[in-house]
C-alpha positions in Angstrom: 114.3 130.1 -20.9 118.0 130.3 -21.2 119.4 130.3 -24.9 123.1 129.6 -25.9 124.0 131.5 -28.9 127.2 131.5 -31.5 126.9 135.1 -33.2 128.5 135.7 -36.0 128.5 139.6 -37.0 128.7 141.4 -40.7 127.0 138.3 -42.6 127.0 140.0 -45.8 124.6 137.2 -47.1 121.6 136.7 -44.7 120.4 137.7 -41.2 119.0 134.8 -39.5 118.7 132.0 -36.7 119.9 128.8 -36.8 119.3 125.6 -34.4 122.6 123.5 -33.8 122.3 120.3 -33.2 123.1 120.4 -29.3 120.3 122.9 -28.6 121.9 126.0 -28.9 121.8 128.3 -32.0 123.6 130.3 -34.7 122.8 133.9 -35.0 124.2 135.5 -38.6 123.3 139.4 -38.5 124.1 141.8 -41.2 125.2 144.2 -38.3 128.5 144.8 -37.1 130.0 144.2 -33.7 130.8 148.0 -32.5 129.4 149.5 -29.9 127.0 146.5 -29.3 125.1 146.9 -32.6 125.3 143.3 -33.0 123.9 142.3 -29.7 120.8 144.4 -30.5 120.4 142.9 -33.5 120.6 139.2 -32.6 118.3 140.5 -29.4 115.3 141.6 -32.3 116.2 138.1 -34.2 115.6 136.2 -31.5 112.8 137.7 -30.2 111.3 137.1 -33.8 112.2 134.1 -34.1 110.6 132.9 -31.1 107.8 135.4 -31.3 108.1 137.4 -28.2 108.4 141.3 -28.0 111.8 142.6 -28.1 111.7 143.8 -24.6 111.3 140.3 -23.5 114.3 138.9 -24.4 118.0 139.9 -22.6 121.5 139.4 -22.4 123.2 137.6 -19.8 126.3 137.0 -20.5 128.8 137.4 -23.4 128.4 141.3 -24.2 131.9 141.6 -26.0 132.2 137.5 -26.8 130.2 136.0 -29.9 130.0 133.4 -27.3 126.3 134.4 -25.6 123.8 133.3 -23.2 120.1 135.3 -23.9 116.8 134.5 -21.8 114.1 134.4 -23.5 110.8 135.7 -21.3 107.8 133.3 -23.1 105.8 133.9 -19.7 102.0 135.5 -20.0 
């Protein structure tokens, strides 16, 4: 399943996903955006949140956008 995401990096606040309300979601992650730190992080989040291993779940597009695309690997 292909995800749209909107990250937005060094949340001071919280780290956690949000749905939008045309499908796609809002990933806030205390982590910041150099050398791809963030991406890893909203990669774990997302695999939480939909409760998948981490390996299951890559980036498509968007590696230096906050602007992403993830799939999400819910086969067994």
């Amino acid at each position: 399943m292909k995800i749209s995401v909107h990250l937005k990096p060094n949340s001071h606040h919280r780290e956690e996903v949000v749905p939008n309300d045309d499908g796609s979601l809002t990933i806030y992650t205390k982590a910041s955006a150099i050398e791809g730190r963030a991406n890893l992080a909203a990669g774990k989040l997302l695999a939480k949140y939909f409760g998948v291993a981490p390996s299951r779940v890559k980036l498509l597009r968007g590696a230096t956008s906050k602007y992403k695309v993830f799939n999400i690997d819910q086969s067994d």
